[in-house]
N, C-alpha and C positions, 0 to 999 in steps of 0.2 A: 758037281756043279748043278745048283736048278736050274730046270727050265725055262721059268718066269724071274727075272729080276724083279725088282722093286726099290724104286726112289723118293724120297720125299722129298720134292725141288716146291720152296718160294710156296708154302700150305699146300701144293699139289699130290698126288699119289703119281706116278709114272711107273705100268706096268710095261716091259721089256722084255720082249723073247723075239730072236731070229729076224734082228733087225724092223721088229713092229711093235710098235707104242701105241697105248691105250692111255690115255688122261685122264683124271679122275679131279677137278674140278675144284677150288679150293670151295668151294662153298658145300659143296657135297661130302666135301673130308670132313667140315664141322660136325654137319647135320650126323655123320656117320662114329663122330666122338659121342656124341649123345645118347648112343642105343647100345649099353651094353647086353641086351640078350644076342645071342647067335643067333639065334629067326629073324629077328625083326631087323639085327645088321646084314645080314644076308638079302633082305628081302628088298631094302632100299637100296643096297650096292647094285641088284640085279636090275630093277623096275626104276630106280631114279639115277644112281649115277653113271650106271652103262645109259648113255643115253639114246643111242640109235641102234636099232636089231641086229646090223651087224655087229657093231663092235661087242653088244652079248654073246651073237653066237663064235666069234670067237675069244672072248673069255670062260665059255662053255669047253669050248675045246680044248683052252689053257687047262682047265681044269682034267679035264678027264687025264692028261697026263702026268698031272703034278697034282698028289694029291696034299701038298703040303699049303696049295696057295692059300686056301681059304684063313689057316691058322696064319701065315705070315702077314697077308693084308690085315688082318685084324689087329695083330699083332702091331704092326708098321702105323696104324692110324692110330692105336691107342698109344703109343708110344714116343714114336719118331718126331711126329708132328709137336707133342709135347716139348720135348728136348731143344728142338728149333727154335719154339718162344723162348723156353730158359735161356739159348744164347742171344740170343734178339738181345734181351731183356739186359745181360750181363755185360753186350758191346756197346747198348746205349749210355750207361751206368760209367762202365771207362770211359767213355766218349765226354762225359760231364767231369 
């Protein structure tokens, strides 16, 4: 089991471990589809959408345990968030 869950709720990120949740902001998920280098997503995840020093220093600490989050959040915004407009997209469509 990982340590850090990960959800994509409503364009949000929802990071989960040990009954504590970090939010990641749907306007910040955009900005974060936009940059695919690893530096420069990393670098905005860190400095723009953790937005308050705590909540970095502990996704710092998420990190040091789990060395797989970085690939899975990236993974999750390039992906998940995707998928979610395709169903959007497909329930409007039935709905017509």
């Amino acid at each position: 089991m990982q340590a850090v869950e990960l959800y994509a709720i409503q364009n949000a990120l929802v990071l989960r471990a040990r009954g504590v949740e970090l939010l990641v902001l749907p306007n910040h998920v955009s900005e974060l589809q936009k940059l695919t280098e690893p530096k420069q997503f990393a670098d905005y995840f860190l400095q723009r959408a953790m937005v308050n020093r705590s909540a970095r220093k502990l996704f710092e600490a998420w990190l040091k345990k789990d060395q797989t989050l970085w690939k899975r959040i990236y993974h999750s915004v390039m992906n998940d968030f995707k998928e979610q407009v395709e169903e959007a997209v497909a329930t409007d469509d039935s709905a017509k």
